[in-house]
N, CA, C and O of each residue as an XYZ file, in Angstrom:
428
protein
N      43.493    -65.717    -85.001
C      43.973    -65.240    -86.270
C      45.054    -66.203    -86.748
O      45.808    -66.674    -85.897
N      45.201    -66.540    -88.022
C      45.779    -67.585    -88.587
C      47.466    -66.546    -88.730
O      47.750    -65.371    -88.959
N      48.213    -67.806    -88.442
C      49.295    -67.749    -88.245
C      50.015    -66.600    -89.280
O      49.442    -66.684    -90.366
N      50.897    -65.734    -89.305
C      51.505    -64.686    -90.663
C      50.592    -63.652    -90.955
O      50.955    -62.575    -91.429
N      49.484    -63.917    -90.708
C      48.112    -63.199    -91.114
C      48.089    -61.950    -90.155
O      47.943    -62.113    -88.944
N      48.256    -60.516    -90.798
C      48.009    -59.608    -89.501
C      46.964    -58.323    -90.056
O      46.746    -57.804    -91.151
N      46.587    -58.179    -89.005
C      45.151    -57.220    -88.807
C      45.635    -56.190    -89.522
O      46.718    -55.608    -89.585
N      43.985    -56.043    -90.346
C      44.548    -54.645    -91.117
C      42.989    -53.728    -90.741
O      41.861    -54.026    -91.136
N      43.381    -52.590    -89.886
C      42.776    -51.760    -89.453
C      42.176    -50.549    -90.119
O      41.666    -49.600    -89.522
N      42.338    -50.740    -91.917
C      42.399    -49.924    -92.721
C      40.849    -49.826    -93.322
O      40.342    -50.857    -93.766
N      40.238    -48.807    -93.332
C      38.783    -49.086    -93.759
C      38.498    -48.942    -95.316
O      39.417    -48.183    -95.625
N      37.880    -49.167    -96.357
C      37.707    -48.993    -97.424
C      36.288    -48.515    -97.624
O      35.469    -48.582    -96.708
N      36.021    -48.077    -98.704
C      34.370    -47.626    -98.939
C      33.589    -48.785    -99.766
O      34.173    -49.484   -100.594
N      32.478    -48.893    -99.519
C      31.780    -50.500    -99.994
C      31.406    -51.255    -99.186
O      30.472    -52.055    -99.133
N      32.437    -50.876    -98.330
C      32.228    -52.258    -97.149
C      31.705    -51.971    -96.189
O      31.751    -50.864    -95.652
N      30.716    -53.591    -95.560
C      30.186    -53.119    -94.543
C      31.296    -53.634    -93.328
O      32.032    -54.615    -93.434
N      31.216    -52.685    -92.122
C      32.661    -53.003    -90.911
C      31.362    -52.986    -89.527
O      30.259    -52.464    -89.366
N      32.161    -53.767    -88.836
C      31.618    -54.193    -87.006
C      33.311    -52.984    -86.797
O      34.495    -53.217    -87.041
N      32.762    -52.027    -86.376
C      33.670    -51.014    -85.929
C      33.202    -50.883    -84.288
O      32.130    -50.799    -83.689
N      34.413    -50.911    -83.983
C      34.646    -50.039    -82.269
C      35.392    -49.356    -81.946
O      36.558    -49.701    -82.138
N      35.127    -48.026    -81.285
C      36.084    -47.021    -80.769
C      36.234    -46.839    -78.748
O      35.163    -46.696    -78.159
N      37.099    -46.854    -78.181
C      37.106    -46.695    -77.006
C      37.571    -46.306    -76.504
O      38.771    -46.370    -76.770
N      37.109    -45.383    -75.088
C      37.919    -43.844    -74.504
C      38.722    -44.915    -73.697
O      38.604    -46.058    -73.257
N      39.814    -43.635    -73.774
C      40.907    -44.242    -73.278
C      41.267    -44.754    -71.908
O      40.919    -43.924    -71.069
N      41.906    -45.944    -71.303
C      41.603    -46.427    -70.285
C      40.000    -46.523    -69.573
O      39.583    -46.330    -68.431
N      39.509    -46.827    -70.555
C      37.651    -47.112    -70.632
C      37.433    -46.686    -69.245
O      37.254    -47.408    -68.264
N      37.485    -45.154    -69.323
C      37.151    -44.309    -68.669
C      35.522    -43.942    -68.799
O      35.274    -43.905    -70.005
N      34.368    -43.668    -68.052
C      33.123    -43.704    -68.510
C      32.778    -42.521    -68.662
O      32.016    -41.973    -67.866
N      33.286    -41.911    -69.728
C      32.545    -40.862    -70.465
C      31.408    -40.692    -71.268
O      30.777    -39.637    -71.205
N      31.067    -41.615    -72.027
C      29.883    -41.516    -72.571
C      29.025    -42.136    -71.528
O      28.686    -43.286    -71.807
N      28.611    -41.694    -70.461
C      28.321    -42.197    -69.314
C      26.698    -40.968    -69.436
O      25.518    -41.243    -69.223
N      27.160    -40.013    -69.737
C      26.534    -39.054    -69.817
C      25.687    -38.580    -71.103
O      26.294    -38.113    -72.067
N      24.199    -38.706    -71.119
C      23.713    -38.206    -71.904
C      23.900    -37.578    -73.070
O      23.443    -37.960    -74.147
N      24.777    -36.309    -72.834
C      25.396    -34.976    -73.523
C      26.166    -35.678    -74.636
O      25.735    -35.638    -75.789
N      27.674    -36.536    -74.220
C      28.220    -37.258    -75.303
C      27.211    -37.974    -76.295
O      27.130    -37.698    -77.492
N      26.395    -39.003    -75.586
C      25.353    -39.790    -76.461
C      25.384    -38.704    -77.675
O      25.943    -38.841    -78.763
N      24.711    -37.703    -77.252
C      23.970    -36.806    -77.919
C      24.895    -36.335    -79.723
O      24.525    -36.364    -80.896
N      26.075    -35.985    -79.073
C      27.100    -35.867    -80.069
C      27.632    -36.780    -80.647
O      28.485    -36.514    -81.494
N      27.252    -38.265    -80.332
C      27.836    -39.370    -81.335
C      26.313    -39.371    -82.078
O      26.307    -39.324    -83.308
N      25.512    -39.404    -81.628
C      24.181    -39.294    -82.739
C      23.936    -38.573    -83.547
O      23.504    -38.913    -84.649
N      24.257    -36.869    -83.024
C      24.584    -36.185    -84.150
C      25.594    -36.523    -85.222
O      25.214    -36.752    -86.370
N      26.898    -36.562    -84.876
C      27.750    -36.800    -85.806
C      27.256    -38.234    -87.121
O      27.566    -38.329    -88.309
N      26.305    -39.260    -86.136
C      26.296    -40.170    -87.158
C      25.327    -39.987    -87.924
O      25.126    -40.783    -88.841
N      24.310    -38.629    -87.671
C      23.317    -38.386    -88.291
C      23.788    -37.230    -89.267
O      23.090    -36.787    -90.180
N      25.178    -36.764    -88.924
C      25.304    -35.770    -90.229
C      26.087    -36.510    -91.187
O      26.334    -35.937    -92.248
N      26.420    -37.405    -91.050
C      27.346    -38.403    -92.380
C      25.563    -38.983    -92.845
O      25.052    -38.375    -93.785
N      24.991    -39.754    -92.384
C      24.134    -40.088    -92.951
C      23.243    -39.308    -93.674
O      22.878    -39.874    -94.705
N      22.598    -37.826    -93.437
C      22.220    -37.159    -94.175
C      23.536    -36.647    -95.727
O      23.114    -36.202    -96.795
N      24.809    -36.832    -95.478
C      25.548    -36.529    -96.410
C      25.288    -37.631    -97.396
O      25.042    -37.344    -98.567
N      25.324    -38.687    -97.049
C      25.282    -40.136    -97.856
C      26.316    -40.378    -97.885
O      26.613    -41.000    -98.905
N      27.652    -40.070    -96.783
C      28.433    -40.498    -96.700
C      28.488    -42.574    -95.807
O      29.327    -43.475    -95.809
N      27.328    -42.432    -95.317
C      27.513    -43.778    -94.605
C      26.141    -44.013    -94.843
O      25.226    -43.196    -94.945
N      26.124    -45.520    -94.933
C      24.613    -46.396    -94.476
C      25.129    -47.045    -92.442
O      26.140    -47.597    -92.007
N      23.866    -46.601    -91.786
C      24.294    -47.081    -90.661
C      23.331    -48.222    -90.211
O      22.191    -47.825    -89.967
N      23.555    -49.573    -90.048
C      22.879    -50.483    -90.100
C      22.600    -50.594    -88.318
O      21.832    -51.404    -87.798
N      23.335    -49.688    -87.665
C      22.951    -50.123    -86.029
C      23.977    -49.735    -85.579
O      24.982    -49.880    -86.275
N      24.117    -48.974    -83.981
C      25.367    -49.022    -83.028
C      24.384    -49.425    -81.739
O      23.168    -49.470    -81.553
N      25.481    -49.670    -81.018
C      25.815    -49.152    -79.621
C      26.754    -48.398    -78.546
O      27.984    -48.431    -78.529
N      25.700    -47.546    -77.436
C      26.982    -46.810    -76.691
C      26.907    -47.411    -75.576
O      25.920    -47.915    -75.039
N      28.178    -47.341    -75.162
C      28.032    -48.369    -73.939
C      29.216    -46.856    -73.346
O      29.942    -46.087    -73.977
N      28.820    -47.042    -71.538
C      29.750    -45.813    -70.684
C      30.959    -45.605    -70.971
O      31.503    -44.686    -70.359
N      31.843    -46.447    -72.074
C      33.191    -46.316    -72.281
C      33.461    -47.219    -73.475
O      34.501    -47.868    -73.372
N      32.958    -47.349    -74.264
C      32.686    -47.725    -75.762
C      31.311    -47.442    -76.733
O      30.180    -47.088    -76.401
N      31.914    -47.762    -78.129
C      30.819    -47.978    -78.804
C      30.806    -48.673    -80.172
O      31.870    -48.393    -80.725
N      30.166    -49.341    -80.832
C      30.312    -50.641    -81.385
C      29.509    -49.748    -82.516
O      28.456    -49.316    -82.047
N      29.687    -49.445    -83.588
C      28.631    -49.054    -84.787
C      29.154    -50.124    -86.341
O      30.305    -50.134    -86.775
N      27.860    -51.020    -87.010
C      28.168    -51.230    -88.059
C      27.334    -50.810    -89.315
O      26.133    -50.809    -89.583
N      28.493    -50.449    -89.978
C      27.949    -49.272    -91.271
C      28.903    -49.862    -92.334
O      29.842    -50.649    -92.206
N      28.224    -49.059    -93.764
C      28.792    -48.984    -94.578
C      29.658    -47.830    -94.876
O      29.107    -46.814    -94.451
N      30.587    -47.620    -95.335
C      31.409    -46.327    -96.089
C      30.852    -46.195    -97.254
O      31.006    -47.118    -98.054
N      30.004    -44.925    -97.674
C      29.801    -45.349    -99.052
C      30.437    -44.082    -99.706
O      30.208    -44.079   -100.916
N      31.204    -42.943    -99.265
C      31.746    -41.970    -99.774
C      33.021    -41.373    -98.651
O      33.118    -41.594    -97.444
N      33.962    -40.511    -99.594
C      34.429    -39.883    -98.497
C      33.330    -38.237    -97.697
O      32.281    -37.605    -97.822
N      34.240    -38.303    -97.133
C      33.355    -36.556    -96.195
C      34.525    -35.805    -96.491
O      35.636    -35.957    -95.982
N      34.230    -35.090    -97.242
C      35.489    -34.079    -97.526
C      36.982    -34.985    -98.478
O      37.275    -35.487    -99.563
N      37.474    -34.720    -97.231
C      39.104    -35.404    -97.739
C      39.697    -36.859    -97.076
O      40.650    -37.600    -97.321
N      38.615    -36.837    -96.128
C      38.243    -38.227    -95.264
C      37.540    -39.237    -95.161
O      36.425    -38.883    -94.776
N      37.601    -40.374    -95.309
C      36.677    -41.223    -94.852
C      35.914    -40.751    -93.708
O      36.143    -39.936    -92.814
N      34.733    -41.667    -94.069
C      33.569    -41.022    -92.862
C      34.010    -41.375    -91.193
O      33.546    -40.685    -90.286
N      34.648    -42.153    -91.007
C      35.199    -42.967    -89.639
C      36.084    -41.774    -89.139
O      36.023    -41.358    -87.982
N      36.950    -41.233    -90.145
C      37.889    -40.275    -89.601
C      37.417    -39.218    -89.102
O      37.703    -38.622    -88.064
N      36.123    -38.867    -90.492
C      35.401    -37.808    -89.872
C      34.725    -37.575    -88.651
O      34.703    -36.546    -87.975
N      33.877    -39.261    -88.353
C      33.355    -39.348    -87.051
C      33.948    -39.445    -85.854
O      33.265    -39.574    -84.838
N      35.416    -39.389    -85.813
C      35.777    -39.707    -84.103
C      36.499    -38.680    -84.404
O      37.158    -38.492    -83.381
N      36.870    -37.680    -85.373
C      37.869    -36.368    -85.414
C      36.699    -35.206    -84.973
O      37.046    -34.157    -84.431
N      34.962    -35.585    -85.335
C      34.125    -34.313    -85.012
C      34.141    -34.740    -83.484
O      34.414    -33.831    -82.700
N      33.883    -36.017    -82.943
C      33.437    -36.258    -81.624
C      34.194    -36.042    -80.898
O      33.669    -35.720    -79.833
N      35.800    -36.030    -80.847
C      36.861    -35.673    -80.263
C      36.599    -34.349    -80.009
O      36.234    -34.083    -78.864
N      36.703    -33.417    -80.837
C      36.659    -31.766    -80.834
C      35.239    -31.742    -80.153
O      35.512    -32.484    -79.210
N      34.164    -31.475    -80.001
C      33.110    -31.521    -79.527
C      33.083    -32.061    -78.014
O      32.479    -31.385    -77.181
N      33.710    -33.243    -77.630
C      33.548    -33.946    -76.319
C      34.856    -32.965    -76.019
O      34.300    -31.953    -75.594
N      36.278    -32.702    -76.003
C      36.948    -31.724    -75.851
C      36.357    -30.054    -75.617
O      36.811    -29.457    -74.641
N      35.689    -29.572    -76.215
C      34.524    -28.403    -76.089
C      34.195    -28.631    -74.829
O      34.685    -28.103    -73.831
N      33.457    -29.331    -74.880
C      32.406    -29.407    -73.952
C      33.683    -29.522    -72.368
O      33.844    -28.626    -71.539
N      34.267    -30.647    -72.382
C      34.994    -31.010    -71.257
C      36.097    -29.265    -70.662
O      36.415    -28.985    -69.506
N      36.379    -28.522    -71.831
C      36.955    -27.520    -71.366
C      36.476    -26.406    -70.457
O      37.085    -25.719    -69.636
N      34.941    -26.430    -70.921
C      33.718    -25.538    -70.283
C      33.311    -26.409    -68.913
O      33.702    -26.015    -67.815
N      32.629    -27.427    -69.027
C      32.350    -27.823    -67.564
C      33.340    -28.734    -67.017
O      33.499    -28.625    -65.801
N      34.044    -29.606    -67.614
C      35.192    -30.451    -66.492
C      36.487    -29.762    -67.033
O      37.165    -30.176    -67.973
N      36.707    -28.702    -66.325
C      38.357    -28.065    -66.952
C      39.484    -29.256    -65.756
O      40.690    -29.503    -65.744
N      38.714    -29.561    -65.195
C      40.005    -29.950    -64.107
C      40.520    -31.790    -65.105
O      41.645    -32.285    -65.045
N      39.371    -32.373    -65.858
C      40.230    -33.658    -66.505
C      41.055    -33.440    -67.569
O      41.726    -34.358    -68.043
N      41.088    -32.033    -68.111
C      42.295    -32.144    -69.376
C      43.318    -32.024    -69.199
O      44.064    -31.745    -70.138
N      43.698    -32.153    -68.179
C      45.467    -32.749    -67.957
C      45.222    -34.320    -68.443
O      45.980    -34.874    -69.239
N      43.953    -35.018    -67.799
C      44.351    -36.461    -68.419
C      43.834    -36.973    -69.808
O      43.324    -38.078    -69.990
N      44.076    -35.836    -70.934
C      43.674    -36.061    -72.408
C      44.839    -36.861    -72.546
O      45.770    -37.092    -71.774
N      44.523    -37.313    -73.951
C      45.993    -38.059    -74.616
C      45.928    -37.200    -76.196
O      46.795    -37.404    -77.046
């Protein structure tokens, strides 16, 4: 990155973004099927909204790489916010019912 020049992490609508999100201390949670399952949903309910064009992701056991367009908000949010604020609550769900013993190590 050119010298003075600093990263702006800010998403806009229009644009297409190489986005990545990753559990924390790339811990392998999406390791498991079940998560998959809920990042596909989630990216399949913005896309039926027409909130996003999704040109491709990947999940990898402790990341995931999706590039899309923003082409609306979802509510009061951009679609990005929307997507890791539904997957959070959902992978949280789930982790309270069968792994109660890792939510001491949420952040």
């Amino acid at each position: 990155m050119e010298e003075g020049r600093k990263r702006n992490s800010d998403m806009c609508l229009n644009e297409v973004y190489f986005w990545t999100s990753t559990i924390v201390e790339w811990k392998h949670l999406l390791k498991l099927d079940k998560y998959k399952d809920i990042i596909v949903s989630s990216l399949r309910i913005l896309k039926e909204r027409q909130c996003i064009n999704l040109f491709g992701f990947v999940i990898m056991p402790n990341h995931i790489h999706i590039i899309w367009d923003l082409l609306k908000q979802n509510g009061k949010e951009l679609p990005d916010s929307s997507f890791t604020k539904f997957t959070a609550h959902e992978f949280k769900k789930d982790l309270k019912v069968n792994h109660p013993n890792v939510l001491e190590f949420l952040v």
